[in-house]
C-alpha positions in Angstrom: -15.9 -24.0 -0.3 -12.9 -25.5 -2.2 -13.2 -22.7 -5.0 -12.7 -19.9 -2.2 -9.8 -21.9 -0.5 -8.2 -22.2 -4.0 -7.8 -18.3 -4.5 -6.4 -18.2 -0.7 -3.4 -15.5 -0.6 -1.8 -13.3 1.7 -4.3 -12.3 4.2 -7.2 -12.8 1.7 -8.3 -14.3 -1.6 -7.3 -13.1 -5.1 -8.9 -14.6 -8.4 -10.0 -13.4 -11.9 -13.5 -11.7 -11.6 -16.1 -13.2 -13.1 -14.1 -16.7 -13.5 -13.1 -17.6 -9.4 -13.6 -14.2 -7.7 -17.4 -13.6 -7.9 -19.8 -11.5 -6.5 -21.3 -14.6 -4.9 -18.1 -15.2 -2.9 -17.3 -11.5 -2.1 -20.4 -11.7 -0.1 -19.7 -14.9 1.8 -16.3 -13.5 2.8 -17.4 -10.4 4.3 -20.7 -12.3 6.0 -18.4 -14.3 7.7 -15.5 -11.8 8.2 -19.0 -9.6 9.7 -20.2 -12.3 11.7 -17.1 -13.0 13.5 -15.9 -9.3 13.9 -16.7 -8.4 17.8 -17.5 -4.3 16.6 -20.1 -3.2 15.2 -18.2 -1.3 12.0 -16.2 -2.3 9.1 -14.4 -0.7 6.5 -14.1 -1.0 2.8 -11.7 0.0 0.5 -11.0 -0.2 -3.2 -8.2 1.1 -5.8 -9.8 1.8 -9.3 -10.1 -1.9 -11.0 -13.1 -2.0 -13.3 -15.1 -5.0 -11.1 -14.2 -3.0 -7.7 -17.6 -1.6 -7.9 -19.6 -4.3 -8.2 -17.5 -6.5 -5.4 -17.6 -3.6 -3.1 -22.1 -3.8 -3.4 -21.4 -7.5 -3.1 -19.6 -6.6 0.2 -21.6 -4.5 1.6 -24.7 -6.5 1.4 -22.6 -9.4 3.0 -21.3 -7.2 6.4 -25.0 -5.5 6.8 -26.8 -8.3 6.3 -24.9 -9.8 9.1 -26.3 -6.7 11.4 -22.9 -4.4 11.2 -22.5 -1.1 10.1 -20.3 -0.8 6.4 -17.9 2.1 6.4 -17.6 2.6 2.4 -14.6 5.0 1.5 -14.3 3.9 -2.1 -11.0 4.3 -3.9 -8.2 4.9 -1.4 -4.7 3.6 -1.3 -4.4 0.3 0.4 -2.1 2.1 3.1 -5.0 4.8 3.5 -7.6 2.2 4.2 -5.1 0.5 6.8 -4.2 3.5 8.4 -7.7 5.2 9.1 -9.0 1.3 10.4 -6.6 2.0 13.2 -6.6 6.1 13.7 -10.6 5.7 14.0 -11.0 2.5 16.2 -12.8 0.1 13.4 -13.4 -3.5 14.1 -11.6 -4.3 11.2 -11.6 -3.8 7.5 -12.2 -5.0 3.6 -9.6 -4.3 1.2 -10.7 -5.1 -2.4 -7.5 -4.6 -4.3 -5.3 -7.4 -6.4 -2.4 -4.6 -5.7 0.2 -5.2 -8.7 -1.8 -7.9 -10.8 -3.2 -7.5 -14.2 -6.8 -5.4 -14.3 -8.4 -8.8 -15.1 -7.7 -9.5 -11.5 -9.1 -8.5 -8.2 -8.6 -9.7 -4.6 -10.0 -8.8 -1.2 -7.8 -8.7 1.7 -8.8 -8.7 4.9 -7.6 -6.8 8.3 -7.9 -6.4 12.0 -8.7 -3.6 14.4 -5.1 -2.7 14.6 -5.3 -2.4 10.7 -3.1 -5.1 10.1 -3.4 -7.6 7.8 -4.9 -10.8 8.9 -2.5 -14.0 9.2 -3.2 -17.7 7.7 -4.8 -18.6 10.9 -7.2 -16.0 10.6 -8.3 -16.5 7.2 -8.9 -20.2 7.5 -11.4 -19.6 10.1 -13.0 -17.1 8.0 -13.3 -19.5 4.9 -14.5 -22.1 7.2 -17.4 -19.9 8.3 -18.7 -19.3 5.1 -20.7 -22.7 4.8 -23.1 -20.5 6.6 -25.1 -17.3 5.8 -25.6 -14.8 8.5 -28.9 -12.9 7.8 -29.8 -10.9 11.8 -33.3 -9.3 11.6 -32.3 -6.1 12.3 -29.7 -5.3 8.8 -26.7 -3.0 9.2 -26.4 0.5 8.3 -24.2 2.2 5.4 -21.8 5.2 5.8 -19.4 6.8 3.1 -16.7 8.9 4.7 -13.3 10.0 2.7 -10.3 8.9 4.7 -8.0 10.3 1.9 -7.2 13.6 3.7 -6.7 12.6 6.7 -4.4 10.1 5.5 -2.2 13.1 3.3 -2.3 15.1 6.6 -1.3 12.6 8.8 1.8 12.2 6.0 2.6 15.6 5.8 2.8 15.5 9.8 5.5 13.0 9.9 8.6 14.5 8.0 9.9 18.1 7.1 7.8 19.2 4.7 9.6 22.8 5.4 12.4 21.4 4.1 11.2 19.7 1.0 9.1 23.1 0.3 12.1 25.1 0.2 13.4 23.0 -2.4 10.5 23.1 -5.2 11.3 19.4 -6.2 10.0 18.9 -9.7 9.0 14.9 -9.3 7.0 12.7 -12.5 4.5 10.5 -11.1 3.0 7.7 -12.7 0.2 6.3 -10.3 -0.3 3.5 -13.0 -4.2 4.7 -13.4 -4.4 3.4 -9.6 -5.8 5.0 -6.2 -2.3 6.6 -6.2 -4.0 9.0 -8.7 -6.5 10.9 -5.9 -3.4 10.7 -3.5 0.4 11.5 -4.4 -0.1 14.2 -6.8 -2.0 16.0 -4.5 0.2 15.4 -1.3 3.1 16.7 -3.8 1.6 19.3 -4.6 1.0 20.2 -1.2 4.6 20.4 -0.6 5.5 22.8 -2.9 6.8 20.7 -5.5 6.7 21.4 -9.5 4.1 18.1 -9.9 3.7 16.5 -13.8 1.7 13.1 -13.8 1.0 10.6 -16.8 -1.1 7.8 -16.4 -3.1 9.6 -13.4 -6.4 9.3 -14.4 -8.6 6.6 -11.9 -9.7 3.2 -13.9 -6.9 3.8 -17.1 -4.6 1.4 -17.8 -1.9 2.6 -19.8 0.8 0.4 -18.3 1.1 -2.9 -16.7 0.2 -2.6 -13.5 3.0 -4.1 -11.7 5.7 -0.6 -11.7 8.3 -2.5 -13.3 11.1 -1.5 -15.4 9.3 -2.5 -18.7 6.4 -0.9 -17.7 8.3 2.4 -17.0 9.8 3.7 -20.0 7.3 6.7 -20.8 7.7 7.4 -17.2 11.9 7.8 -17.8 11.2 9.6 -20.9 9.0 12.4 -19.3 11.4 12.6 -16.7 14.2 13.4 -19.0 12.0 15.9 -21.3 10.9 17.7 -18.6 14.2 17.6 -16.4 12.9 16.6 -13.3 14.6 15.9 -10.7 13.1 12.5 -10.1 10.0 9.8 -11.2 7.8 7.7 -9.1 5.5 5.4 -10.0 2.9 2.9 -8.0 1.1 0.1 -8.5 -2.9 0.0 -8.4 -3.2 0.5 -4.6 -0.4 2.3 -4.2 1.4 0.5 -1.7 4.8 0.0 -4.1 6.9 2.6 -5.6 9.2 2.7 -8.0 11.9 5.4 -8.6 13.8 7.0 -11.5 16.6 9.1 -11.5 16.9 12.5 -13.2 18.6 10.7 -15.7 16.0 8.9 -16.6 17.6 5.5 -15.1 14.9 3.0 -13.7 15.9 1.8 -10.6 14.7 -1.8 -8.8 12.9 -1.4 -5.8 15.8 -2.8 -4.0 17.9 0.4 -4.6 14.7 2.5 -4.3 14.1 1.0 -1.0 17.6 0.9 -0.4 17.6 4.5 -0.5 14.2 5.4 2.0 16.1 3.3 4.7 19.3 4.7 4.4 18.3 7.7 5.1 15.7 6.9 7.9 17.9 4.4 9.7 20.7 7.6 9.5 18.3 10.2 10.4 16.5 8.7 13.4 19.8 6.1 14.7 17.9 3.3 14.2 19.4 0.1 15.4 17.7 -2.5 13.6 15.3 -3.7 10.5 13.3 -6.3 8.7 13.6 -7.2 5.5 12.0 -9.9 3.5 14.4 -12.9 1.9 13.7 -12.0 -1.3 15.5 -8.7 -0.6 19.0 -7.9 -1.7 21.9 -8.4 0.1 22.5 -4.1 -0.5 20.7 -4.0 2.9 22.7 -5.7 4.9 25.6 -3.4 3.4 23.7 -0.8 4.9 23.2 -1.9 8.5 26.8 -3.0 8.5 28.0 0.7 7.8 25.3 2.2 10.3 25.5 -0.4 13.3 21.5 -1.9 12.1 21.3 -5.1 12.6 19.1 -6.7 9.8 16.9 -9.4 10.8 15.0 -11.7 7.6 11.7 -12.3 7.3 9.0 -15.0 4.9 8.0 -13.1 1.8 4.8 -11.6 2.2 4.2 -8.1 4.0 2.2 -9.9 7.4 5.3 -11.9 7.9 7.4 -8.4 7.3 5.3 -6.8 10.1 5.1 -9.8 12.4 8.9 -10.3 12.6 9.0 -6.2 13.2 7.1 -6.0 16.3 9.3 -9.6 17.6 12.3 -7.7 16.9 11.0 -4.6 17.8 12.4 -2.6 14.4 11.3 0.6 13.9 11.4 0.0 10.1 10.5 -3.4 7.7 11.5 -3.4 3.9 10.3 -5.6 1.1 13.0 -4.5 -1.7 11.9 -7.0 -4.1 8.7 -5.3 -4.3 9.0 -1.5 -3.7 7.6 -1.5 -0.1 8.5 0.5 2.9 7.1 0.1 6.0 7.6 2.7 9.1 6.5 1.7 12.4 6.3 5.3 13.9 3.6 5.9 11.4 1.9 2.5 10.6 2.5 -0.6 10.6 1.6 -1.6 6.6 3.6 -1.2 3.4 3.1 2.5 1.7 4.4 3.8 -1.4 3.5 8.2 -1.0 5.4 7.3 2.8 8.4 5.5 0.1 8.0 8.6 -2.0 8.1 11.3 0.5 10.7 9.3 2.8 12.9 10.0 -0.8 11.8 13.6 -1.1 13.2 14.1 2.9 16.4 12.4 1.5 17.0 14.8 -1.4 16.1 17.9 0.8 18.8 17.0 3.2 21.4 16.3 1.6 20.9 18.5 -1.3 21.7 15.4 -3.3 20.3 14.1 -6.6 19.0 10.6 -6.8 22.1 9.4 -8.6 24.2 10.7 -5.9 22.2 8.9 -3.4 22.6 5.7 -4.9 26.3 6.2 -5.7 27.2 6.7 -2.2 
């Protein structure tokens, strides 16, 4: 009991496998989670850490052995996973990804029907519950579906991909080795733009993790060798980005978010948005210059979202760490939405990325 309520983090646990996070524990969490769910079905996610596997079977046995159904999707993009809980009516969801942490790390966060993440209140009961196994007579069934395409589709479906076609784009991406991998390239791709990748393949960690800018040089470099017009990269789940001009110039994911919601708050008049208090101070710039009001949120991507739906912003920003939220697609941080959001930007406008950001 204390070792789970030691790895406690936002909307989940989070630990080194094989020293706190354990197989063991990934069970108990999803028992319980299972046990106190009122549907019958639960999904499970994972981005491409090497003790994903293993937690995932962990998890599994946990939610059937309580009598529920497992929904196993494998490695998707945190924002995938969230996204299809909601879209297909699931009870709720398991999300075994330590997002931007080293490899050595893993994490399992937790989310509702509306696939949202869980809050502190939430999670408490569900650690509390795990003194006790749930074992029903009659165990729970497994079922492996890929959400992955729907998710792209359902993308694709929210800007003007005419628009971006016409251009033929020519973007680096750097998914980090991460579920971005089976994702972003291919919804690029799909829109007609000149696609080169590094650091794509599932599981391989050339990089740290985290998309920072010390982490990014190889990214910059292929950028400027190949002349593209911009970079992205992710982190493991993909639900960060990080951009780089055509000049090869790393930019913070302040100015890369500052960017995305620019251009949606100008696009679609939007009167208001959340940002995080870590955030810089470039967004309130922005709202001043395009009547937005900005309202400031806790760190953390629940508290983002919560202080959205009070407000009732359309859009919810956490600079610091490369995330964009947009309500009128789903309410949870999403770095191909970041990406694409960018793409929309440079269509428009016919504008390079250093031109965005110098305006």
């Amino acid at each position: 009991m204390l070792q789970i309520e030691e790895m406690k983090s936002h909307s989940g646990i989070r630990g080194i496998y094989g020293k706190k996070l354990t197989p063991k524990i990934a069970y108990m969490m999803a028992n319980s989670f299972a046990a106190l769910v009122e549907g019958k079905k639960i999904l499970i996610g994972r981005d491409t850490r090497p003790s994903g596997e293993t937690l995932k079977y962990a998890i599994i046995a946990g939610i059937t052995a309580a009598g529920k159904t497992a929904i196993d999707t494998d490695i998707s993009p945190t924002p995938a996973i969230l996204h299809a809980i909601k879209k297909f009516r699931i009870a709720g969801g398991l999300i075994i990804s330590a997002s931007h942490n080293p490899p050595e790390y893993n994490a399992i966060k937790i989310a509702n029907n509306e696939g949202l993440l869980i809050d502190e209140k939430k999670l408490e009961e569900i650690i509390s519950k795990t003194r006790e196994e749930i074992v029903q007579k009659r165990p729970g069934k497994i079922k492996q579906i890929d959400i992955n395409e729907d998710y792209l589709r359902s993308l694709i479906e929210i800007i003007d991909a005419e628009k971006i076609k016409r251009k033929r784009i020519k973007v680096v991406v750097d998914p980090g080795g991460g579920a971005g991998s089976l994702t972003t390239p291919k919804i690029l791709s799909e829109l007609k733009c000149k696609v080169i990748t590094i650091n794509a393949t599932p599981g391989i960690f050339n990089r740290k993790i985290e998309p920072t800018e010390n982490a990014l040089e190889k990214l910059s470099k292929t950028v400027i060798a190949t002349e593209a017009h911009v970079g992205f990269a992710h982190d493991c789940d993909a639900d960060r980005l990080t951009c780089v001009d055509e000049s090869g110039r790393i930019l913070s994911g302040d100015i890369t978010m500052a960017i995305a919601a620019e251009h949606l708050i100008s696009k679609k008049k939007i009167k208001s948005m959340v940002v995080n208090q870590a955030s810089s101070k470039i967004f309130d710039d922005i709202g001043r210059r395009l009547g937005a009001k900005i309202y400031r949120s806790k760190i953390g991507e629940a508290n983002v979202i919560k202080k959205m739906i009070e407000t009732s912003s359309p859009i919810g920003v956490e600079g610091s760490s490369g995330g964009l939220i947009l309500k009128d697609f789903h309410l949870a941080r999403d770095g191909a939405l970041a990406a694409l959001t960018i793409l929309e930007a440079m269509a428009e406008t016919d504008k390079k990325i250093s031109e965005l950001i110098d305006q």
